[in-house]
C-alpha positions as CSV (number, residue, x, y, z in Angstrom):
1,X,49.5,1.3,-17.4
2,X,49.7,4.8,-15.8
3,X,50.1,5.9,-12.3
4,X,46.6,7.1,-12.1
5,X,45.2,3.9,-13.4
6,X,47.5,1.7,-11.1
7,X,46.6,3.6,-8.5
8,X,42.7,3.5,-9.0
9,X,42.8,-0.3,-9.0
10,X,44.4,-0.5,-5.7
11,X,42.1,2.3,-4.2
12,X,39.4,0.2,-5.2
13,X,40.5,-3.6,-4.4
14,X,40.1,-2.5,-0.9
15,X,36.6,-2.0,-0.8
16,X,36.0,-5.0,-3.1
17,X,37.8,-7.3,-0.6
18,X,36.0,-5.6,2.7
19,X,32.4,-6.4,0.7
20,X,33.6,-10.2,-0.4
21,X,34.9,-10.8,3.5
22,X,31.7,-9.8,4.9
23,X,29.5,-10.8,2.5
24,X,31.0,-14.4,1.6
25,X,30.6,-16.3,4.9
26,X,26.7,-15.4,5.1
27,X,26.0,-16.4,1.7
28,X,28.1,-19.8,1.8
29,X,26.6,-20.5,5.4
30,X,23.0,-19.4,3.6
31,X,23.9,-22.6,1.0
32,X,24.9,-25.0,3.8
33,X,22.3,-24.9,5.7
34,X,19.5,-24.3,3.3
35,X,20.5,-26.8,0.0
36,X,19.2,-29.9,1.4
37,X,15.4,-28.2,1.2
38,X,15.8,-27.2,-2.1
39,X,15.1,-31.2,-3.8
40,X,11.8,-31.2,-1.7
41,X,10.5,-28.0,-2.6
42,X,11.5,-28.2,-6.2
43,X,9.2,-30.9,-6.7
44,X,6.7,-30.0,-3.6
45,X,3.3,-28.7,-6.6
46,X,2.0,-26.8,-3.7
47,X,5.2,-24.5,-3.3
48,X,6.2,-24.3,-7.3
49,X,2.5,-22.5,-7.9
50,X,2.3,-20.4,-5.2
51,X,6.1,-19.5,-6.1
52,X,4.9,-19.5,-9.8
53,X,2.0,-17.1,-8.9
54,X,4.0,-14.7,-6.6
55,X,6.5,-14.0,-9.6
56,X,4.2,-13.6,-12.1
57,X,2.4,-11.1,-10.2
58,X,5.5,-9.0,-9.2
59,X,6.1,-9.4,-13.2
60,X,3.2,-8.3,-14.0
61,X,3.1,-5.3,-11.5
62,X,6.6,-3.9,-12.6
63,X,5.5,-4.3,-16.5
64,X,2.1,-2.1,-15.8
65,X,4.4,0.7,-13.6
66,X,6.5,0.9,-16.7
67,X,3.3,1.3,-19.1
68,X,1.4,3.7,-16.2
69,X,4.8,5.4,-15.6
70,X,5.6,6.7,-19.1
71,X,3.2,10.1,-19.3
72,X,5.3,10.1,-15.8
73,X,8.9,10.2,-17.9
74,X,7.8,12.5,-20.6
75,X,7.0,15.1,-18.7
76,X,10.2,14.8,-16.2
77,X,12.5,14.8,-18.9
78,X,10.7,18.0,-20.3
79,X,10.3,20.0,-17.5
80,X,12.5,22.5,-15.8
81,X,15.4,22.2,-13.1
82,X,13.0,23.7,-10.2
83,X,10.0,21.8,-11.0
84,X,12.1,18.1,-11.6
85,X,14.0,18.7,-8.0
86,X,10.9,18.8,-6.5
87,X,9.2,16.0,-8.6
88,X,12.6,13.7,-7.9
89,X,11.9,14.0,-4.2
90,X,8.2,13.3,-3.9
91,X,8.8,10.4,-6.3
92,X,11.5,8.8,-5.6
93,X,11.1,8.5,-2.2
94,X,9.3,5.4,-3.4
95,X,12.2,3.5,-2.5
96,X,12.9,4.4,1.3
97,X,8.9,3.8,1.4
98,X,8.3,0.9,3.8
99,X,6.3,-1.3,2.2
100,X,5.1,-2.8,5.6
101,X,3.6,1.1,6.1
102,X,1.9,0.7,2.9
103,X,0.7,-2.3,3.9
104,X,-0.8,-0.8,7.1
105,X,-2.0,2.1,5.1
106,X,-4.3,0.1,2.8
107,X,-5.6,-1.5,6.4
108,X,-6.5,2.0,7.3
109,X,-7.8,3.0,3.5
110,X,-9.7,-0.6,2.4
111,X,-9.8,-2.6,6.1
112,X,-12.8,-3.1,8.5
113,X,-13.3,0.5,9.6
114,X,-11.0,2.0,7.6
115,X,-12.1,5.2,5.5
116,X,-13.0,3.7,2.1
117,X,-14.2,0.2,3.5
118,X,-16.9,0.1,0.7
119,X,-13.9,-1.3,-1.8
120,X,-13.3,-5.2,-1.0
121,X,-9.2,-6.0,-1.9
122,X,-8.1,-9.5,-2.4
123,X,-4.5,-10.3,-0.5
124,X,-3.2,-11.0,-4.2
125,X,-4.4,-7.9,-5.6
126,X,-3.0,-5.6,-2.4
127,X,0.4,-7.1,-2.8
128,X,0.3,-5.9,-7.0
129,X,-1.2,-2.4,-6.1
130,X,1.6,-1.8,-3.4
131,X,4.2,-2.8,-6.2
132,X,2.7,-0.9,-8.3
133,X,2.1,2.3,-6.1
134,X,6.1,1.9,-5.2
135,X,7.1,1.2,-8.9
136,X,5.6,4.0,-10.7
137,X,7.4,7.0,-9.0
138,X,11.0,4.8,-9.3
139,X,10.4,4.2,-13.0
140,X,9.3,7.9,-13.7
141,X,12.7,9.3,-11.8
142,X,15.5,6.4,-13.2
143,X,13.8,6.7,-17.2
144,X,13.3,10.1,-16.6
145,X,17.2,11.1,-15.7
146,X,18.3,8.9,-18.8
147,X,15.9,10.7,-21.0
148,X,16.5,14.0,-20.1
149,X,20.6,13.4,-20.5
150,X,20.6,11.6,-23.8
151,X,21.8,13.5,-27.0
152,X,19.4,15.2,-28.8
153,X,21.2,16.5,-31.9
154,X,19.9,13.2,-33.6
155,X,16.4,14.1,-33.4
156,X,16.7,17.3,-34.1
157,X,18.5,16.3,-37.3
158,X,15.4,14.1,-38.2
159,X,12.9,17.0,-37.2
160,X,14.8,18.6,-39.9
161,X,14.5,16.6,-42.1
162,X,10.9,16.0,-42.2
163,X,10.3,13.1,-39.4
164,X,7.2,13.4,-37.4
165,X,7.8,13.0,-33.9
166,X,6.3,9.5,-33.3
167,X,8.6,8.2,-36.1
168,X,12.1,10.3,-34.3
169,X,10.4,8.6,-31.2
170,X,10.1,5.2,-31.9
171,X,13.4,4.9,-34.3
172,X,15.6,6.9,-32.5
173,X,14.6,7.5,-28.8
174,X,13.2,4.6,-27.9
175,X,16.6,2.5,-28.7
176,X,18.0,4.6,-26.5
177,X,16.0,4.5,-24.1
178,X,15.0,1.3,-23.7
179,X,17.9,-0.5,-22.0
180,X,17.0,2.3,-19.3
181,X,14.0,1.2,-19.0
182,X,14.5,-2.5,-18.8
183,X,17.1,-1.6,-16.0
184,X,14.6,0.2,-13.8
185,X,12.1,-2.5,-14.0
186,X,14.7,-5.2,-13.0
187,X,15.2,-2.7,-9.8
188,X,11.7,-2.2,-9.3
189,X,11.3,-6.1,-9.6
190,X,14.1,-6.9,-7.3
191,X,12.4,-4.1,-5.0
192,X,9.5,-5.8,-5.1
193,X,9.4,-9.5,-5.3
194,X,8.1,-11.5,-2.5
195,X,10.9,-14.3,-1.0
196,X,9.8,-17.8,-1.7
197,X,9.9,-19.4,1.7
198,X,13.9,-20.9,0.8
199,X,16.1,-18.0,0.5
200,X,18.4,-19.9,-1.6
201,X,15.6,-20.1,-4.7
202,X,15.1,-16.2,-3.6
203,X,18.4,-15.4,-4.4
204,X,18.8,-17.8,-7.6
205,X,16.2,-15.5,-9.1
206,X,17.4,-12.4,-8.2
207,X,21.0,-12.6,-9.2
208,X,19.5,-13.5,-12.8
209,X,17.3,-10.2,-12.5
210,X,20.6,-8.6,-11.4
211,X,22.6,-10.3,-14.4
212,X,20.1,-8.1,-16.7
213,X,20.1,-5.1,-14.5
214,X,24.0,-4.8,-15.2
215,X,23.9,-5.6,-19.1
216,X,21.2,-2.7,-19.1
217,X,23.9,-0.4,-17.2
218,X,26.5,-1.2,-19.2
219,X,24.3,-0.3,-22.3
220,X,23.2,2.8,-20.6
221,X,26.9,3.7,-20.6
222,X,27.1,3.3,-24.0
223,X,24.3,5.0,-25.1
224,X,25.3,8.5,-22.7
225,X,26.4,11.7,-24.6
226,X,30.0,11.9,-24.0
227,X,29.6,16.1,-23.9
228,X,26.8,17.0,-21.7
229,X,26.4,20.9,-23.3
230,X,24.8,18.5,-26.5
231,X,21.6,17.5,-24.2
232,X,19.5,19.8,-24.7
233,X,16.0,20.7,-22.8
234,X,13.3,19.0,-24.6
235,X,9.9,21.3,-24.9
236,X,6.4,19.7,-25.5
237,X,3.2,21.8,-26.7
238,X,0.9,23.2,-24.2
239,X,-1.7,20.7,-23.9
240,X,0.7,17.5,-23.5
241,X,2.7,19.8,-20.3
242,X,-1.0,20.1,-19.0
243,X,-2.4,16.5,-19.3
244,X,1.3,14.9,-17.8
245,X,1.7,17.8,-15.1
246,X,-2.1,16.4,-14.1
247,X,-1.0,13.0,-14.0
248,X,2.2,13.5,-11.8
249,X,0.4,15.2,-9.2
250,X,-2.3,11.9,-9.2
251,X,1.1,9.8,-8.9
252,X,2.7,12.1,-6.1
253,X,-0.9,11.7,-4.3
254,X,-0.4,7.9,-4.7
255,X,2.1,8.2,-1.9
256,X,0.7,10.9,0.1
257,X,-2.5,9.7,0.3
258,X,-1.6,6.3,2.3
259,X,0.7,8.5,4.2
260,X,-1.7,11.0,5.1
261,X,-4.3,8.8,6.3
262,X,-1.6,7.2,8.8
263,X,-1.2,10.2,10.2
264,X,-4.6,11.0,10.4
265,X,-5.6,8.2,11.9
266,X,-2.9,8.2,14.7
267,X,-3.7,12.0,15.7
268,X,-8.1,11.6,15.3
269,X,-9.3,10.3,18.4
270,X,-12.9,10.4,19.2
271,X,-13.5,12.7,16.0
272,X,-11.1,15.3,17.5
273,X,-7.5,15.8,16.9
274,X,-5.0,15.3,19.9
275,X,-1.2,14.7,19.5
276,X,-1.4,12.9,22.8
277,X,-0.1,9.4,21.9
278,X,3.4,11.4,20.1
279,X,3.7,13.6,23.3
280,X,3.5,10.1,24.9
281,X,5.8,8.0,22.9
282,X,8.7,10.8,23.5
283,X,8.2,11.0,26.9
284,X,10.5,9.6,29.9
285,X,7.3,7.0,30.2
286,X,7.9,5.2,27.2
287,X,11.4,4.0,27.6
288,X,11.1,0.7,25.2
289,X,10.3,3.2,21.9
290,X,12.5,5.5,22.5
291,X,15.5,2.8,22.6
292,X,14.0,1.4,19.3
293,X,13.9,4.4,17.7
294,X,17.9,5.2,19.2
295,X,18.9,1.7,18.3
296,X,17.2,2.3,14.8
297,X,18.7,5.8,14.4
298,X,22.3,4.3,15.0
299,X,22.4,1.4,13.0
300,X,21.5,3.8,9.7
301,X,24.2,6.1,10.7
302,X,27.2,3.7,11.5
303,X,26.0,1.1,8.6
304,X,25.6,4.3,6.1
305,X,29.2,5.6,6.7
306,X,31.0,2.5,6.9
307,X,28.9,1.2,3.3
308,X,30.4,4.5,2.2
309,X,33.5,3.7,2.7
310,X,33.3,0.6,1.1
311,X,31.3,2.2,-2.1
312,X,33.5,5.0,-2.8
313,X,36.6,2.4,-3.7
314,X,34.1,0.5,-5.9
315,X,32.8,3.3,-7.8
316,X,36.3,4.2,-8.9
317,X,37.2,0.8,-9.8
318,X,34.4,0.6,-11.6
319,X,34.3,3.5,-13.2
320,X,38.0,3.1,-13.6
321,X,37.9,-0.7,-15.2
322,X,34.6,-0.5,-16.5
323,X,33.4,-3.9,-14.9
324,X,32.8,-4.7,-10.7
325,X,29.3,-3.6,-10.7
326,X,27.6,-7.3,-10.8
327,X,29.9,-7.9,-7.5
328,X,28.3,-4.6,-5.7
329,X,25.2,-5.3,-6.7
330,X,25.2,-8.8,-5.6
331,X,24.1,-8.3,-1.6
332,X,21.2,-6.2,-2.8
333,X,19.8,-8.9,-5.1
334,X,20.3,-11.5,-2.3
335,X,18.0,-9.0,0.1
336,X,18.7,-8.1,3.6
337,X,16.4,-11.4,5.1
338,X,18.7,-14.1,3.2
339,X,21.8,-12.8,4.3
340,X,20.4,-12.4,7.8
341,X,19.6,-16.2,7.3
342,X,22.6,-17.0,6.2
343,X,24.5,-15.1,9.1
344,X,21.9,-16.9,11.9
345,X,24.8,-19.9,11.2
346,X,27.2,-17.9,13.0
347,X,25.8,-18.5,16.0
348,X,27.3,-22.1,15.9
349,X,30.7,-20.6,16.8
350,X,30.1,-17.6,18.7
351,X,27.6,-17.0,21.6
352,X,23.9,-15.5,20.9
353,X,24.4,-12.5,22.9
354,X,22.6,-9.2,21.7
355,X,26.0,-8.0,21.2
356,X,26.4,-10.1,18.7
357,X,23.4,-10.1,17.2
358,X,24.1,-6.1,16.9
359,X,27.2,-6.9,14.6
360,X,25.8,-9.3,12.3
361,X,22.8,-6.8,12.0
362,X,25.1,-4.0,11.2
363,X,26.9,-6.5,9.1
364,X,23.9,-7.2,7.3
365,X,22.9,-3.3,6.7
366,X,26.1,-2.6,5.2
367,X,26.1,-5.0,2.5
368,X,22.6,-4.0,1.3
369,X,23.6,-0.5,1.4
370,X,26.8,-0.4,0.1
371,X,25.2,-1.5,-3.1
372,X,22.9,1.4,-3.3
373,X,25.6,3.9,-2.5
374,X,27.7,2.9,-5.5
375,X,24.6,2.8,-7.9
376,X,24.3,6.6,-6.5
377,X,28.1,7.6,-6.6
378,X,29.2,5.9,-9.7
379,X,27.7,8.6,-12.1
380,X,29.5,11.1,-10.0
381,X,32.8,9.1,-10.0
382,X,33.0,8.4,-13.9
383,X,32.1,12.3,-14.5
384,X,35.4,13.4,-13.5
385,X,37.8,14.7,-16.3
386,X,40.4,12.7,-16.5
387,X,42.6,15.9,-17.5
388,X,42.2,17.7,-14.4
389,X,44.0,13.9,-12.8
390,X,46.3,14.4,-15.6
391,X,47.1,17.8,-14.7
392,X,47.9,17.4,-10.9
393,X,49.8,14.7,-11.4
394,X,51.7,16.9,-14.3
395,X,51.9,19.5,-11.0
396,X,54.2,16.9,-8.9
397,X,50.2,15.8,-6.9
398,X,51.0,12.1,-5.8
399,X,48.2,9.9,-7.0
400,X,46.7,9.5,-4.1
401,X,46.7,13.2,-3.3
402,X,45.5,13.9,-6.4
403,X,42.7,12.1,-5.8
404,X,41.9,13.1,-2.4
405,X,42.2,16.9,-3.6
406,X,40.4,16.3,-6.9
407,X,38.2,13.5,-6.9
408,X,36.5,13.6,-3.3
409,X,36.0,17.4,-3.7
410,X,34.1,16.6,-6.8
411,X,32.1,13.6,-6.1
412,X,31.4,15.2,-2.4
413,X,27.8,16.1,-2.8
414,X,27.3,12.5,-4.1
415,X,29.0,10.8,-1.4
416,X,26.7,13.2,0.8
417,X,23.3,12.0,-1.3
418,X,24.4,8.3,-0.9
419,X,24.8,8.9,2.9
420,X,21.7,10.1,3.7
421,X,19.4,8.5,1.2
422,X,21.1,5.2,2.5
423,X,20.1,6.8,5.7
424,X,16.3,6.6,4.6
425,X,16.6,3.2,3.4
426,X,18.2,1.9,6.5
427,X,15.5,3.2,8.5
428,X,12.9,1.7,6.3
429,X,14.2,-1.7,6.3
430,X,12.7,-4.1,7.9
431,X,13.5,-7.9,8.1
432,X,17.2,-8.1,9.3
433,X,17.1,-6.6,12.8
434,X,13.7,-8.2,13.5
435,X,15.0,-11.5,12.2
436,X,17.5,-11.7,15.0
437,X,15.0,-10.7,17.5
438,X,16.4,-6.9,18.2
439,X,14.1,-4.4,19.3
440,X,13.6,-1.8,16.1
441,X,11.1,0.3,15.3
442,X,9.4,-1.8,13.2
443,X,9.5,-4.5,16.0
444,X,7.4,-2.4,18.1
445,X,4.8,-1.5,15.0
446,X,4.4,-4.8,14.0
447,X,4.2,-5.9,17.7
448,X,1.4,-3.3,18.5
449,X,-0.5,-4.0,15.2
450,X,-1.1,-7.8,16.3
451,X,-2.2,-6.8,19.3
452,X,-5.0,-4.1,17.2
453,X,-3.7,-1.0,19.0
454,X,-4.1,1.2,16.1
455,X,-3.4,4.7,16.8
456,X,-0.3,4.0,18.7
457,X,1.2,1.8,15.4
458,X,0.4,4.2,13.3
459,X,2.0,7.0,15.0
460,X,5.2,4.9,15.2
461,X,5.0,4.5,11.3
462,X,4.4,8.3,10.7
463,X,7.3,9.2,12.8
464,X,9.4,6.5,10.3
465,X,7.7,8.1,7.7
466,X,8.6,11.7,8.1
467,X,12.5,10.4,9.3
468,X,12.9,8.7,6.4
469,X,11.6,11.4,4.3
470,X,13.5,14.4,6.1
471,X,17.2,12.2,5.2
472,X,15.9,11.2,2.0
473,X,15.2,15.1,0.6
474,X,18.5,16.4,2.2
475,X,20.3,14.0,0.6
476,X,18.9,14.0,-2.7
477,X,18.3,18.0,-2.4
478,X,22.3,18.4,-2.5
479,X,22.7,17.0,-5.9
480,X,23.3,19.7,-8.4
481,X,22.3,19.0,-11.7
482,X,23.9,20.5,-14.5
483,X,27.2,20.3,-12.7
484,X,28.6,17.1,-13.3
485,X,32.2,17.3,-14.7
486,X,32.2,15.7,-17.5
């Protein structure tokens, strides 16, 4: 064993021990409390179909985003730098997308009053189009990265040799690409499902999704070109460029649309626009938002750093070792509302004082986004040349300077992507803080929707909305593609 690799290992048990110490006691208090419901509901009929139903409709909306997605996928992985920068962050802001806004936002759309009332939606058939409207855009981005970076000197070699393109396609691409895609729809899935009322069942099925999500990385792995100057820029004819280009811009609307007519509905009032009810919520007159939207600003940032802390040890473990991501992934396949369950049993031994209730939130953020900070620095983290470790240590570098001097500088704009984009999600969540009664943003839409005050909710969700979007594009507008050292 070398230096370097000793030394990665240690770097990295650190943050594997910090996420097992605060995530173990929730999820073993989320076991003891919860397993004696689990033999009722098992054989309760009632709760197995409506379980039943709820899964296969979150199946069935991740397996049509993968079908809608794919004209989606060809034409990101064809198009240019410029154009796919801007494409990545209309699209994938699908993920820091609330989808409690885009519940609200179908209110507005399909509700009583709202602007396209004509079309009736069933409460089954909203909760598949929001999947879907959230699924599409993730599945174009993730399949579309692993496209765009796979070697193409095999299909070239078979274009050469007389292949038409939907045999190269379908006996050399699509091997390739298809553990990519099966790991975006398990994310999409896990995105998506809806929690059977006992957390513990929740979580039994997602750490299976999660089991597949990893075997799919790992293939992905495989699959990569070792030498990124052999992936070259794949060009479709004219007409195909046209006809996708058409159909990303009716995706991207897909998203702006609901967003749009939040925002227009919060700022119309009595068929004339005013921006009285914003110059109202950030006044010294509304005190109770403005300390939700402090308190909700706060928690993203100190939960943000601190996950990245954690998830810049477990990237270079794993990256190092090849194996670890199944335990990173772990608290985002439980979701945010289990382990907030499970840590509710700490109130047994500690007083329920909103102090404490501000920890185990905090708690609770960081192990949910610690898990999607290493899935965004681990490409980063295994893209560093091993001979430039090699060379500073040749230079007298310690190990751990080396890293620090070689490494961080490297995966920097990464660690900065992870930090805000986690920023994004953080704001967007919902489920945790409101679970232990604090007072969030979301608590104060969801509190002003029940009591049908419209215009005031909805400007609360548009200011989330354009937070969430302004961390999300300066985090993913500092990645640099095409500059990954590998």
């Amino acid at each position: 064993m070398d230096r370097f690799s000793s030394y990665n290992r240690k770097y990295s048990l650190a943050g594997y021990l910090l996420l097992l110490v605060l995530f173990l006691p929730p999820f073993v208090l989320l076991i003891l409390n919860g397993y004696e419901t689990v033999p009722a509901l098992v054989t309760d009929m009632a709760f197995l179909k409506e379980t039943g139903i709820s899964l296969a409709l979150t199946a069935a909306a991740t397996l049509a985003s993968l079908i809608l997605a794919f004209p989606g996928i060809v034409i990101y992985s064809r198009c240019g730098s410029g154009i796919r920068n801007l494409l990545r962050i209309l699209l994938a802001f699908s993920f820091c997308f609330p989808p409690v806004l885009m519940d609200m936002c179908f209110d507005i759309l399909f509700g009583k009053g709202g602007y396209i009332a004509e079309i009736q939606m069933a409460g089954f058939l909203r909760s598949s189009a929001i999947s879907l409207m959230l699924g599409i855009p993730l599945l174009t981005v993730m399949a579309g990265e692993h496209w765009r970076r796979l070697d193409s000197r095999c299909e070239q070699d078979a274009r050469t040799l007389g292949a038409s393109r939907l045999r190269i396609f379908r006996t050399i691409t699509l091997p390739k690409l298809r553990q990519a895609m099966i790991g975006a729809s398990a994310l999409v899935f896990l995105r998506s499902m809806m929690a059977p009322e006992n957390p513990i069942l929740s979580s039994f099925i997602s750490l299976i999704v999660l089991a597949v999500l990893v075997s799919s990385e790992k293939n992905i792995s495989r699959s990569e070109s070792p030498d990124a100057a052999n992936c070259r820029k794949r060009r479709g004819n004219i007409l195909s460029v046209f006809l996708s280009s058409i159909y990303m811009i009716a995706v991207i609307a897909l998203l702006l649309v609901p967003a749009c007519s939040m925002i227009l509905r919060s700022v119309l009032s009595d068929g004339q626009f005013s921006f009285g009810i914003y110059m109202s919520m950030f006044s010294a007159l509304n005190p109770t938002w403005l300390v939700a939207l402090l308190f909700s600003l706060a928690l993203a940032l100190v939960s943000s750093l601190i996950a990245a802390f954690i998830a810049v040890r477990i990237s270079v473990g794993v990256a190092s070792s090849g194996s670890g991501t199944y335990i990173a992934m772990i608290p985002f396949a439980v979701g945010p509302v289990a382990i907030a369950t499970g840590l509710m049993g700490v109130y047994e031994w500690i007083p329920e004082t909103p102090a404490a209730k501000m920890v185990l939130t905090l708690i609770c953020h960081v192990l949910v986004i610690t898990s999607v900070q290493t899935m965004i620095m681990l490409p980063a983290v295994r893209s560093v040349r091993r001979s430039f470790r090699e060379t500073s240590l040749s230079l007298g570098s310690s190990s751990g300077r080396s890293f620090r001097h070689i490494d961080l500088r490297i995966i920097a704009p990464s660690v900065r992507t992870a930090v805000l984009t986690s920023c994004a999600l953080s704001i967007a969540s919902s489920g945790a803080a409101e679970a232990f009664g604090l007072n969030t943003v979301f608590a104060q839409i969801l509190r002003l929707s029940d009591k049908g005050d419209t215009a005031v909710s909805c400007a609360m969700g548009s200011v989330v909305l354009v937070l969430c979007f302004i961390f999300f594009s300066l985090g993913i507008g500092h990645s640099r593609e095409g500059k990954q050292h590998a």
